[in-house]
C-alpha positions as CSV (number, residue, x, y, z in Angstrom):
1,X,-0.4,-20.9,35.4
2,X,-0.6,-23.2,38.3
3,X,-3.5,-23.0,40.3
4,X,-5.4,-26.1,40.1
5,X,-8.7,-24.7,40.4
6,X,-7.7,-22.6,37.7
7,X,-6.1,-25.5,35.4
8,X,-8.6,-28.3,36.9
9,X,-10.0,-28.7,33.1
10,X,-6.0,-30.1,32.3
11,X,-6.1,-33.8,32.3
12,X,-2.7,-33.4,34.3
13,X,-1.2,-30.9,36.1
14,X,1.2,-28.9,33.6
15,X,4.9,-30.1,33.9
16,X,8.0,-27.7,34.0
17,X,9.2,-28.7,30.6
18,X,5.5,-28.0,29.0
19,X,4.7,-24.6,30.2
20,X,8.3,-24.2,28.8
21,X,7.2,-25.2,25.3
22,X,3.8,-23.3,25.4
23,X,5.7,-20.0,26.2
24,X,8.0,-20.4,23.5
25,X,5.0,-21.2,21.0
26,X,3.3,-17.9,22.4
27,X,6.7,-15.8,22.0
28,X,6.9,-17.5,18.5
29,X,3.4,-16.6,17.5
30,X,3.9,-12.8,18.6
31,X,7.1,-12.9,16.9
32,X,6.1,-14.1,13.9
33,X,2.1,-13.5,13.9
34,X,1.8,-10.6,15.8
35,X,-0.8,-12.4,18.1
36,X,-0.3,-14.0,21.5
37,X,-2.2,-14.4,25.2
38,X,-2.0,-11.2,26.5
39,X,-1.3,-10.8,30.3
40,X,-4.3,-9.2,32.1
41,X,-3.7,-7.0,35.2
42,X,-6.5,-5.2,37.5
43,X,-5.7,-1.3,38.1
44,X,-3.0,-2.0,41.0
45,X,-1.1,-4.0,38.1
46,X,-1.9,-7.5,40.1
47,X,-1.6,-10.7,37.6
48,X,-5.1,-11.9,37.3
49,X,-4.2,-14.5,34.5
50,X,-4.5,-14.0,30.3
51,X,-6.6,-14.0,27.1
52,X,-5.7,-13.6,23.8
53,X,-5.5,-14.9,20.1
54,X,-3.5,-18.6,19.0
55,X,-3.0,-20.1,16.1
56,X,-4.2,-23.5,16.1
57,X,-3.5,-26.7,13.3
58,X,-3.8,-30.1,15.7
59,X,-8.2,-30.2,15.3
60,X,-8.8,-31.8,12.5
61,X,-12.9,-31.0,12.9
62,X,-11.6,-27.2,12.6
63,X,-8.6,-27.0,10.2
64,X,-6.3,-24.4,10.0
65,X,-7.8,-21.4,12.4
66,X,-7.0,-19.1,15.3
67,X,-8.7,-19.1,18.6
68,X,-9.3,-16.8,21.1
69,X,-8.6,-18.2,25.1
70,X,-9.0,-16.9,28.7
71,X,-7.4,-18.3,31.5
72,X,-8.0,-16.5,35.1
73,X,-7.0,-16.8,38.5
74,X,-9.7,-18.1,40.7
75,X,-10.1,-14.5,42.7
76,X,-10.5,-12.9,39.2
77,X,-13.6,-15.2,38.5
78,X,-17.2,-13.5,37.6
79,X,-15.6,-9.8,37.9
80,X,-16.6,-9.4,33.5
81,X,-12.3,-9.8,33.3
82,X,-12.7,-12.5,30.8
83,X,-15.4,-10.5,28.7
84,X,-14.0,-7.5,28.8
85,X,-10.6,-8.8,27.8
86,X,-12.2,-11.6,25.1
87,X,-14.1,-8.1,23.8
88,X,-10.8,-6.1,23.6
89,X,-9.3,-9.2,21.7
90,X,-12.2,-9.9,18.9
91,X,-12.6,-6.0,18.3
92,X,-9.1,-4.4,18.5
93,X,-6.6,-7.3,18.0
94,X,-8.3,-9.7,15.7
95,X,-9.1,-7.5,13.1
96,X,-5.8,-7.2,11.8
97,X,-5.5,-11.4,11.5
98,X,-5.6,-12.9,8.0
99,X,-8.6,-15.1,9.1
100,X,-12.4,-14.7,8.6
101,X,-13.5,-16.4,11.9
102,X,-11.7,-16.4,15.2
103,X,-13.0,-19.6,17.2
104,X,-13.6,-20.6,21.1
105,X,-14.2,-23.6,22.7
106,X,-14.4,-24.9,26.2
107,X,-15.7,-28.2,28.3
108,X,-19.4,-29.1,28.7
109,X,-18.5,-28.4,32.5
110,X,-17.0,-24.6,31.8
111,X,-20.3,-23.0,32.4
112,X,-18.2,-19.8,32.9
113,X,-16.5,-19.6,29.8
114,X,-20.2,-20.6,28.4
115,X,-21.3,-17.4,29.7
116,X,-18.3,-15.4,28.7
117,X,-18.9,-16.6,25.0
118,X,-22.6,-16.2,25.5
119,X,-21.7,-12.3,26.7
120,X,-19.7,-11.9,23.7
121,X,-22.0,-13.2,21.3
122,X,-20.4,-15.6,19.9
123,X,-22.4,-18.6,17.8
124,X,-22.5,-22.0,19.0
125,X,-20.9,-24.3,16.3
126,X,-21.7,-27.7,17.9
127,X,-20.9,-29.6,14.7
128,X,-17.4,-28.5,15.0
129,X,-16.8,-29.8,18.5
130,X,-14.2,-32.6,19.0
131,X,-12.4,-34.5,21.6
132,X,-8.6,-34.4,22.1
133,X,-7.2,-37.9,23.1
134,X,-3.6,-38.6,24.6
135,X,-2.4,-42.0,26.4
136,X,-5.6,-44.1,27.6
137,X,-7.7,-41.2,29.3
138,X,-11.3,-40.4,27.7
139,X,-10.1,-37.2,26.3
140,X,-11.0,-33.5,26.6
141,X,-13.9,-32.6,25.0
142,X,-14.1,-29.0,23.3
143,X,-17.4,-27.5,22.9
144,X,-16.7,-25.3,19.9
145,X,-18.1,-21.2,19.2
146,X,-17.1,-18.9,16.6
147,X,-17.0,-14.8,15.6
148,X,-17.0,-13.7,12.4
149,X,-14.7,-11.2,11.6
150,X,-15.2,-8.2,11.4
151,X,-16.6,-9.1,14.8
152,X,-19.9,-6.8,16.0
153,X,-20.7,-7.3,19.6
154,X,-23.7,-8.7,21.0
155,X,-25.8,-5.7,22.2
């Protein structure tokens, strides 16, 4: 995914060679996990962008876990496509994960995927949040949530 509003949390617009290597992690994790970023489509089958489970081992604040991650298109923004997807995920897909929590983060300036997680009802973990460094810029800061699995909705 491109679009730079879409992407404008990236420190650096994504290069040929890395969206390479993160579709080949996401075909490796279906292959061998059975979980990946799922496309999302609206009714007319139009690409509004993805969401799905990864398996994550670079955060040391987190360990070993999966998380669950949405991006979308700019003209697919506050239509409930990332809850509704996110939802799908955590009740029909993670279940069958050998984990006990799926977690979500975001940046402190994501107030959308805030919401989304909000939605969801997903528990604020800010003990667990971290910053990911590369080169000499500040870092991306994640904001971290979690579900317990079996996850159970917020009503």
């Amino acid at each position: 995914m491109r679009d730079k509003l879409a992407t404008r949390d990236y420190p650096a617009p994504l290069s040929d060679a890395r969206i390479a290597r993160k579709f080949d992690r996401q075909m490796k994790c279906e292959v061998e996990l059975g979980i990946a970023r799922q496309y999302v489509e609206n009714l007319e089958g139009e690409f509004l962008g993805y969401c799905g489970l990864n398996p994550v081992d670079d955060i040391p604040e987190i360990g070993d876990h999966v998380d669950i991650g949405w991006r979308f298109f700019p003209a697919a923004w506050g239509q409930g496509f990332a809850t509704e997807a996110a939802l799908a995920i955590l009740t029909q897909l993670a279940p069958n994960i050998p984990y006990e929590v799926v977690y979500a983060y975001t940046a402190p300036d994501n107030l959308a995927s805030q919401a989304v997680m909000a939605r969801l009802g997903l528990n604020r973990r800010p003990e667990l949040d971290f910053i990911i460094r590369s080169g000499d810029e500040a870092g991306w800061h994640g904001l971290v949530w979690e579900a317990k699995l079996p996850f159970r909705p917020a009503r």
